[in-house]
LUMMIVO-80420 format. One record per residue: residue in three letters; x, y, z of N, C-alpha, C, O in turn; residue number from 1. Coordinates in Angstrom, 2 decimals. Layout:
! LUMMIVO-80420
res,nx,ny,nz,cax,cay,caz,cx,cy,cz,ox,oy,oz,n
ALA,X,Y,Z,X,Y,Z,X,Y,Z,X,Y,Z,NUM
...
END
This chain:
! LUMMIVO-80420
res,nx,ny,nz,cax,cay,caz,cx,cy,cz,ox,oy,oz,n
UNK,-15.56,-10.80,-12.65,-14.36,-10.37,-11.96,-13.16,-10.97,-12.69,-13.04,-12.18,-12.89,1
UNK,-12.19,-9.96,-13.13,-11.08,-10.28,-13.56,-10.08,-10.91,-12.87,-9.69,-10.13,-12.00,2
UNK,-9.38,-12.10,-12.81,-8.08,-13.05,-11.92,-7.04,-11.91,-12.16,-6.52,-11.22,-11.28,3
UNK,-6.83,-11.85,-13.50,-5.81,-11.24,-13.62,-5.39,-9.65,-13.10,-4.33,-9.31,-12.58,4
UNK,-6.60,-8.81,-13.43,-6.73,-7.56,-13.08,-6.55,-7.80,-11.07,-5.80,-6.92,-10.64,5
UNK,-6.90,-8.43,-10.32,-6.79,-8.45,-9.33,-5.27,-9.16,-8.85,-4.86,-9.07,-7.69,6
UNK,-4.72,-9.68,-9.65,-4.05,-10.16,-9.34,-2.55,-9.10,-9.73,-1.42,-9.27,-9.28,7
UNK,-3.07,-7.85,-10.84,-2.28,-7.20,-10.76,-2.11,-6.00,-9.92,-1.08,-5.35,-9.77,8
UNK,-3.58,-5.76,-9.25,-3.70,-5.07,-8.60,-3.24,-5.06,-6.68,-3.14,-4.14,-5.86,9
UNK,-3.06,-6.55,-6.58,-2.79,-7.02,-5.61,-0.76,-7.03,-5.31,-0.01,-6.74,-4.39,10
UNK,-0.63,-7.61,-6.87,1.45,-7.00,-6.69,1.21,-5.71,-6.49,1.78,-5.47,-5.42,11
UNK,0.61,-4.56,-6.96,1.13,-3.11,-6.81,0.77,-2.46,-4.99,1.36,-1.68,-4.24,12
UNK,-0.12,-3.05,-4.93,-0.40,-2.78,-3.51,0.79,-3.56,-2.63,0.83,-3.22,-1.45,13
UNK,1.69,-4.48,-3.01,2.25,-5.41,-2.25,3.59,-4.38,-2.91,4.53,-4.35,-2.12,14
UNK,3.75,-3.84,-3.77,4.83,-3.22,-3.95,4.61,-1.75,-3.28,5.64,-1.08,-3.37,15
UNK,3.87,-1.29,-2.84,3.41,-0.05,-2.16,3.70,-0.27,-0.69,4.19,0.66,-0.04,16
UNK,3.54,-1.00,-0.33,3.49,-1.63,0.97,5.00,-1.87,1.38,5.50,-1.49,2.43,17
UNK,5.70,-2.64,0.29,7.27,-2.88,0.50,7.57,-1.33,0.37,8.10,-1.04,1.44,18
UNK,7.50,-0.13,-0.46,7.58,1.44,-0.51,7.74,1.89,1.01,8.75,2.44,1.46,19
UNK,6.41,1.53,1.85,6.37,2.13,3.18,7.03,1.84,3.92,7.45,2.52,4.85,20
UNK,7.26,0.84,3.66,8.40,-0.35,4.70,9.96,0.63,4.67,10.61,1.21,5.54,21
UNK,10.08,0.48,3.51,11.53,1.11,3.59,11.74,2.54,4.49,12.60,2.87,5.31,22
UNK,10.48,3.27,3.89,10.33,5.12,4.20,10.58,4.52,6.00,11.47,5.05,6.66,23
UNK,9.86,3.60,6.51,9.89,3.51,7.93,11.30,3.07,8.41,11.88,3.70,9.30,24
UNK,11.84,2.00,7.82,13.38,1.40,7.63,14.30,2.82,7.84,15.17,2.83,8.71,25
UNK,14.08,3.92,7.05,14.63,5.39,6.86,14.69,6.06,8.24,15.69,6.54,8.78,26
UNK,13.55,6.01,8.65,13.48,7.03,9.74,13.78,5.90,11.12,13.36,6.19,12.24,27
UNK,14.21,5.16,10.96,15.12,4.66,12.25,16.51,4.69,12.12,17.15,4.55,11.08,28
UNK,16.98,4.89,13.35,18.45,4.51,13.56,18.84,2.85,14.03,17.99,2.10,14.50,29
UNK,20.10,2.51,13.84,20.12,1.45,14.46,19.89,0.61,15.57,20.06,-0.61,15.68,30
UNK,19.39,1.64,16.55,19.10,1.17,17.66,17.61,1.77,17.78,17.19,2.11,18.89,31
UNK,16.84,1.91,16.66,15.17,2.09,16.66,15.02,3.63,17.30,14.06,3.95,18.00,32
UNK,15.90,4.37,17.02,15.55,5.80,17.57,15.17,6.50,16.23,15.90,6.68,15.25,33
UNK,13.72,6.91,16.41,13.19,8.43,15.09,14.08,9.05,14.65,14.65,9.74,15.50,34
UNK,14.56,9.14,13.43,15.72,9.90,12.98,14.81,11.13,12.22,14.26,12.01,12.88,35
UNK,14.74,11.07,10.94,14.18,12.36,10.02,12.76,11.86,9.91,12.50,10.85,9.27,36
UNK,11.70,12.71,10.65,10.08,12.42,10.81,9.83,13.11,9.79,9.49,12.34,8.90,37
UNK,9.81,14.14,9.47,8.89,14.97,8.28,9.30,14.58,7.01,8.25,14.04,6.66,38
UNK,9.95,14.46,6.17,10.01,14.23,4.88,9.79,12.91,4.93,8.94,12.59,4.10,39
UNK,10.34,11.69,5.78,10.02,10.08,5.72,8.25,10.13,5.68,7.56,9.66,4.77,40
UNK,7.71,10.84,6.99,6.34,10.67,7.51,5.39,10.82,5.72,4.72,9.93,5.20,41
UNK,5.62,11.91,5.26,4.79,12.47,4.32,5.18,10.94,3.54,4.22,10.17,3.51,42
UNK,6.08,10.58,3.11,6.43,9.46,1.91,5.55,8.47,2.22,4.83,8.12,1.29,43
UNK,5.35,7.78,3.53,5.08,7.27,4.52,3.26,7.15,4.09,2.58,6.13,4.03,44
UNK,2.92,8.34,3.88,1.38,8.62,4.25,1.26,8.68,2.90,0.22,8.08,2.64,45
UNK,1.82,9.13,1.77,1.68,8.79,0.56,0.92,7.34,-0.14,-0.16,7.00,-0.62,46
UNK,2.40,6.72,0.21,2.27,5.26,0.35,0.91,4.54,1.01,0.07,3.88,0.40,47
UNK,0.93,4.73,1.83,-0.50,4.37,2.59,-2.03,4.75,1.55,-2.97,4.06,1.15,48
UNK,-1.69,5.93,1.44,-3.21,6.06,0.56,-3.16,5.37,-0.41,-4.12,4.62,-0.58,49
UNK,-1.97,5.36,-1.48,-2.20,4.56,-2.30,-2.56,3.22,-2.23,-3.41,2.71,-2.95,50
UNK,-1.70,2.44,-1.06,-2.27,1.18,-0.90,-3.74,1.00,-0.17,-4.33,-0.06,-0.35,51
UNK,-4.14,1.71,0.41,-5.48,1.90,0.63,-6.26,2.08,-0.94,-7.07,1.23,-1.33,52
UNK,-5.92,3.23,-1.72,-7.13,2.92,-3.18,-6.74,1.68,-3.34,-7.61,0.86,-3.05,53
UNK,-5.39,1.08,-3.82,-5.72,-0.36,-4.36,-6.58,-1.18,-3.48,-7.69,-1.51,-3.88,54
UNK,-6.15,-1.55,-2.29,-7.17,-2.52,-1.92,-8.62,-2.32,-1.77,-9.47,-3.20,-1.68,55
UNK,-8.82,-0.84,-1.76,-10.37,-0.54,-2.46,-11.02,-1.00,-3.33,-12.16,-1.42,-3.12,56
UNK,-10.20,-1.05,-4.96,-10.48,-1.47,-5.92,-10.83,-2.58,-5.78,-11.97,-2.91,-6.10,57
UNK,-9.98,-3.39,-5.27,-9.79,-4.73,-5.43,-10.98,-5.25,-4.46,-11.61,-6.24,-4.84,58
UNK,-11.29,-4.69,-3.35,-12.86,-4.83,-2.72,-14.02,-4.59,-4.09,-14.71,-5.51,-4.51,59
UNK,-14.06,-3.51,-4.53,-15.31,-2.80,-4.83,-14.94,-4.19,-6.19,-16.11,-4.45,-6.48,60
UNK,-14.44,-4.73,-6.71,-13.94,-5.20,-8.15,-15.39,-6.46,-7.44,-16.47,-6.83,-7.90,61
UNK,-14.37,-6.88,-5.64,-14.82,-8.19,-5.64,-16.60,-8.43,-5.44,-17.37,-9.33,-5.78,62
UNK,-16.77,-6.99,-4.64,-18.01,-6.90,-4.31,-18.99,-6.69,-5.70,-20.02,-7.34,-5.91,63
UNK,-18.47,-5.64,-6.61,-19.38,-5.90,-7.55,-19.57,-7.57,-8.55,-20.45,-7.75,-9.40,64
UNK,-18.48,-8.63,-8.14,-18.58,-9.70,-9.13,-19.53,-10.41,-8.20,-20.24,-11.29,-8.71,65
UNK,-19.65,-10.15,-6.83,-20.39,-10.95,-6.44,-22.01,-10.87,-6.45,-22.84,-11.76,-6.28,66
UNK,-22.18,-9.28,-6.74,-23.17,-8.54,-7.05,-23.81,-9.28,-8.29,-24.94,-9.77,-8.21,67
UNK,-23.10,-9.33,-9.36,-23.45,-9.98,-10.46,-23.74,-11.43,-10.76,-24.58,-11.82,-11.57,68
UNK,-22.77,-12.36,-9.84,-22.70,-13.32,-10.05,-24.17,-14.38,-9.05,-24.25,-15.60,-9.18,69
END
């Protein structure tokens, strides 16, 4: 198992994650009322899958080193 490879894989998921944050930041108003749902939502769900494959990887990376090790 690579430190590094996980460890780069772990900023991009943490930068994916800050991605969703904002799209959600978007679709509120100042007083937490739903403003624009459909174009935020999709960005929203984008975001999500991607950070879902990374932390996949970063499972399957850990599970196979342990497999080996």
């Amino acid at each position: 198992m690579d430190a590094e490879w996980m460890k780069e894989e772990a900023g991009s998921a943490s930068s994916l994650v800050a991605e969703c944050l904002k799209a959600v930041e978007g679709m509120l108003s100042p007083d937490g009322t739903i403003l624009d749902r459909g174009k935020k939502l999709k960005q929203l769900q984008r975001g999500l899958t991607m950070v879902e494959r990374h932390l996949a990887n970063i499972r399957d990376e850990i599970e196979g080193g342990d497999a080996e090790g």
